[in-house]
N, C-alpha and C positions, 0 to 999 in steps of 0.2 A: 807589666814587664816591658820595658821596651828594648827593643831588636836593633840590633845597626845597621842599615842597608846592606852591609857587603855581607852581615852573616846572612840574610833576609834571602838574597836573592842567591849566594849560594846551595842554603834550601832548599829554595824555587826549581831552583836548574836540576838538582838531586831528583827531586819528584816527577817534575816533568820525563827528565831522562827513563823512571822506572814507567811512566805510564805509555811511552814510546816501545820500551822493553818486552811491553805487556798487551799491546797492542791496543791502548785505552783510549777511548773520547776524551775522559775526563777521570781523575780523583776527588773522590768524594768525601775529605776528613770530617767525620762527625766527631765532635766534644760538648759536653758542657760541663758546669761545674762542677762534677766528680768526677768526671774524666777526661781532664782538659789538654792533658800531654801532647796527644799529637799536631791537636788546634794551636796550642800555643807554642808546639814547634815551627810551625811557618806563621804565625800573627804577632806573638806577639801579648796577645790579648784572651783574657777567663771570661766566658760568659758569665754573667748573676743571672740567675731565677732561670731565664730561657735558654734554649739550646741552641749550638748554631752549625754549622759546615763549613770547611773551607774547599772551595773547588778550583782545583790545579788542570787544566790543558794548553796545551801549545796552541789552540783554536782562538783562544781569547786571554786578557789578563786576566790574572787570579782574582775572584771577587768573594762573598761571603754571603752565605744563607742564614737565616735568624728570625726572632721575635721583634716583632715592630717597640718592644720595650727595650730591647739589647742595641738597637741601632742606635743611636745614639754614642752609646760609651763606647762599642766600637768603633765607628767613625773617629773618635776621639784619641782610645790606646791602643788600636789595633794596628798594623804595618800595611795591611790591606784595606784600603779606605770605602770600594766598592761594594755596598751592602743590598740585598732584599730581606723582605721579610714573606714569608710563608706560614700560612695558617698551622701546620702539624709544629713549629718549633714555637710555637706561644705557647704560653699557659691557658692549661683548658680552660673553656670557656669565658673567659677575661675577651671585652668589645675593646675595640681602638677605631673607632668609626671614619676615623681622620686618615687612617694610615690604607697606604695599599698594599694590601695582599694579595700576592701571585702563587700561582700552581706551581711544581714541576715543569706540566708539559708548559708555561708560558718563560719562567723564566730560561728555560733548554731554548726556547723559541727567540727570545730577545739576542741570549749571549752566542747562541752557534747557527741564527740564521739562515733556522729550517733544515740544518745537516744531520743526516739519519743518524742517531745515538745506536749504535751497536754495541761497545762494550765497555761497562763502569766498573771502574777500581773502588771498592769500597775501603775504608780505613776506620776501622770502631767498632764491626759491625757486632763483635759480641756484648758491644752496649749500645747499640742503636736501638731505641725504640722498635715497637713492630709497628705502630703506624707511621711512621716517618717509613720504614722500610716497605710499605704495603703501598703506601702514594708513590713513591717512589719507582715503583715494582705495575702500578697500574699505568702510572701515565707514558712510563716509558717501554710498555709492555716488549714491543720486539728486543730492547735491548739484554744482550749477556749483565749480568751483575756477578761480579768476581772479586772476593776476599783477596786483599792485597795486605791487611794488618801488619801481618808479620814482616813480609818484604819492606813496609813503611819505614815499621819499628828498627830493621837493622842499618838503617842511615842515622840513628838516634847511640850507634854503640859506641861509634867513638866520638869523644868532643873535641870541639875547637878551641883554641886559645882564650877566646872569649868567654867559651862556657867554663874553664877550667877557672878563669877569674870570677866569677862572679862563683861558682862553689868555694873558693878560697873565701872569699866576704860570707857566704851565708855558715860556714866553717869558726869563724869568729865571731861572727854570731851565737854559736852553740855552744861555743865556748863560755862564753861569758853567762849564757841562761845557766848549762849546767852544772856548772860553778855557783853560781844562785842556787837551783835547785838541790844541789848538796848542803848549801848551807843552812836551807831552810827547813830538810828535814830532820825536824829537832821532835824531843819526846814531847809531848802533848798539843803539840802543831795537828790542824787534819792536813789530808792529801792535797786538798783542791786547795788549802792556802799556799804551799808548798810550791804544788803547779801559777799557779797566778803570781808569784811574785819570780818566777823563772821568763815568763810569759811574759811580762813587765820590762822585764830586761833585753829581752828579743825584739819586743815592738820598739821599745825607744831607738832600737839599734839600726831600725830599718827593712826588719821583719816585716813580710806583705801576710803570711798565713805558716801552717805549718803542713808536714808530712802527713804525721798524724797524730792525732789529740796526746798529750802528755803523758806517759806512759808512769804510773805511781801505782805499783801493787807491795803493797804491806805484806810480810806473814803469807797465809792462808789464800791471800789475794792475788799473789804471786803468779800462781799459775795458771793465771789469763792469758800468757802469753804476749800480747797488746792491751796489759790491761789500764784505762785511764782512772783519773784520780776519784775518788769518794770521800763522804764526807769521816770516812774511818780517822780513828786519832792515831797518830804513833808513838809507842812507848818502845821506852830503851831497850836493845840489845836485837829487838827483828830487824831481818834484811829486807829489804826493799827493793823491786825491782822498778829500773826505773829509764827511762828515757826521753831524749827531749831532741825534737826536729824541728826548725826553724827555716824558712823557705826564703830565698831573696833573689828579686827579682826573678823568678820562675825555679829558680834551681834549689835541692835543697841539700839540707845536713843532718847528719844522725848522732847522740852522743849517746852512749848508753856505758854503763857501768853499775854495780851492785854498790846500794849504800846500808849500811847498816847504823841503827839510830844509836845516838852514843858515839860513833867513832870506833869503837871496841869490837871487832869480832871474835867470835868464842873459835873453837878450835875445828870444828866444821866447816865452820862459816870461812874462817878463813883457807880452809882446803880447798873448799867452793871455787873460791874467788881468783887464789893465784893457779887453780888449774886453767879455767876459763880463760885467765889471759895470757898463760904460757900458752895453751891453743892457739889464742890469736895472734901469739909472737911467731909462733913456728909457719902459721900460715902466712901471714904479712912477709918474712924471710924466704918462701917459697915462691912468690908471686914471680911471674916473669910473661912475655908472649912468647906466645904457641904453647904452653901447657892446656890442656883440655881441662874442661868443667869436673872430670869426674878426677884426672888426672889431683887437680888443687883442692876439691872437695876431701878425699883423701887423707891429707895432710892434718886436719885437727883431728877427721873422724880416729883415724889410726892411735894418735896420742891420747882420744877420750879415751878410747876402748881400752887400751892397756891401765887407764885408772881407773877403770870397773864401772861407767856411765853409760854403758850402751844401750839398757834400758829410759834413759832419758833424752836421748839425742830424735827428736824427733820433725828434725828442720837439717834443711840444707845449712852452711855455713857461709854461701859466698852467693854478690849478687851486684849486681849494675845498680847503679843511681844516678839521677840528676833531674829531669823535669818532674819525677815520680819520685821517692824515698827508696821505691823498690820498682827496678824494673828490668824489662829481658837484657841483655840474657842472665838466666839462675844459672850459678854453675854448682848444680846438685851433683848426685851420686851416679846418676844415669846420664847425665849431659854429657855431649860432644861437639860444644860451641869452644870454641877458642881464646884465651886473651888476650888480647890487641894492645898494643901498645896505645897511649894516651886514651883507654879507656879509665872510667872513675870507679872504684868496686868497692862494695861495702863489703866487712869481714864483721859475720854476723855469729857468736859463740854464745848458742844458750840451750839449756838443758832444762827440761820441764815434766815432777811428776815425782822428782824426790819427796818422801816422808814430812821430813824435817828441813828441806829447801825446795818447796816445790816450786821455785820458778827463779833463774838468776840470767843475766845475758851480760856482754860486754861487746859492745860494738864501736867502729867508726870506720871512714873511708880513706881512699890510699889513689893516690893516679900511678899509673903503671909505664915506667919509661923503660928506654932498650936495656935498662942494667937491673930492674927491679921494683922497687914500690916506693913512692916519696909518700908521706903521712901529711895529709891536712889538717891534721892536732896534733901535734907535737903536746901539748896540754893533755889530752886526753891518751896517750903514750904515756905519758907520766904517770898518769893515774894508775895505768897498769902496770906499770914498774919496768917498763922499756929502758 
């Protein structure tokens, strides 16, 4: 991913300002590769294999904690050039005899100078390791350690310019995969051929990875929810659920929509199909700032229920996206987070548990300006009959 200085240090200033807020030594963002969001909201840069930290205080410049195997590529894609490595963020037991590894209390020692650590802002920490959080928690024993996640994560709700472009390119992306992946689900195709030549068409385009794994449940398959592809064959007339997320450059896209093989849906199917995205018409035409989570949630749930799906509705419909496919704020049923102007939301409409449809979704995203919601698929609008 790479960062542009001005959004980089915009960031920077954002975190610092909350650790000043919060009365903090330092922030501590833990990520690794499956949970890289908030690392690579100030880097830049996904760790492989190892784990790493990013640490924000006004005491020193921002520098980076990791595996003696990650430094490297960090130094190379990351915005923060400044690296250690630390025995707890290597892969267990793997020697680097070459390299030097520092403790906690040595590298608190190098970068602050001998200055008492009193209170750490932690960021991750419901995916921090417990031995990272146990060295962590010894060496710096008098120190307060303080869940700041949430407080992080709401400097990630609205985006900037920049990030708004770069989901517009990974939006085009999706487009064109699932566009592919329509076309590919043909009767006697399996799933995973289906997905890989969707896949095919994302990577040539620029695609770094995806949301998450291609989403192809057949039939009976359907109601996985997130279910990914199999070697199952598809024959004409089942519906498919199906979706395809495409990441570029850190950010990503959602496409989803109900395919049914053949072309042809029978007469359920299609009752299915144009309910689920008249929900998401009525909800996309509701969108505005200052409606509350439960306020917008509301809006599809009200129209399922009057079509007799209430037993199927078992997901929120509305949610944030960008360095995650899915991230805070949800604006479920019980929410009372707000919609902000230039935030990205996914409208997510699926039903799961029916007989004879047991699993159908239709999704995509919408940036939200002072007068309403502008569509990053106009394609995927069409699909639904916008």
């Amino acid at each position: 991913m790479s960062l542009p200085e001005k959004e980089y240090n915009f960031r920077i200033n954002k975190v610092k300002k909350l650790a000043e807020d919060n009365n903090l030594d330092f922030v501590f963002v833990y990520f690794d590769e499956y949970n890289v969001m908030n690392g690579r909201f100030l880097t830049g840069w996904c760790p492989t294999i190892e784990r790493g930290a990013a640490i924000i205080s006004s005491y020193c410049e921002p520098f980076l904690i990791g595996g003696p195997e990650a430094q490297p590529y960090a130094q190379m894609e990351s915005i923060i050039k400044t690296t250690e490595s630390s025995l707890v963020f290597m892969v267990p037991e793997e020697e680097y005899p070459g390299a030097e590894i520092l403790s906690f209390g040595q590298i608190s020692k190098k970068y602050f100078g001998g200055r008492q650590i009193k209170r750490v802002g932690i960021v991750g920490i419901n995916t921090l390791p417990l031995q990272v959080y146990n060295q962590l928690r010894s060496e710096l024993e008098n120190a307060e350690i303080i869940d700041v996640t949430k407080e992080f994560e709401f400097l990630r709700y609205v985006k900037s310019e920049w990030e708004i472009e770069m989901t517009s390119k990974a939006y085009k992306i999706a487009d064109a995969g699932f566009k592919k992946l329509m076309e590919s689900i043909t009767e006697g195709k399996r799933e995973y051929e289906a997905a890989a030549e969707a896949e095919y068409v994302a990577r040539k385009m620029g695609a770094e990875g995806y949301g998450y794994r291609t989403i192809i449940g057949t039939a009976e398959r359907s109601c996985g929810i997130v279910t990914p592809s199999s070697d199952r064959i598809f024959k004409n007339g089942e519906i498919v659920l199906s979706g395809f997320a495409p990441r570029f450059n850190g950010y990503n896209a959602t496409a989803c929509y109900p395919v049914v093989v053949g072309g042809k849906p029978d007469k359920l199917q299609e009752q299915f199909i144009k309910n689920v995205c008249e929900a998401l018409y009525l909800t996309k035409e509701a969108f505005k700032p200052g409606l509350s989570g439960k306020e917008i949630d509301s809006v599809p749930r009200k129209f399922l229920y009057s079509k007799g799906y209430e037993k199927y509705m078992i997901m929120p419909f509305v949610h944030s996206t960008g360095l995650c496919e899915f991230e805070r704020p949800f604006f479920g049923p019980g929410s009372d987070d707000i919609i902000q102007e230039d935030q990205v939301l996914c409208i997510d409409i699926a039903l799961f548990g029916h007989k004879e449809i047991p699993g159908i979704r239709a999704e995509t995203a919408y940036r939200i300006t002072k007068t309403g919601a502008v569509a990053f698929s106009p394609y995927m609008e069409k699909l639904f009959g916008f």
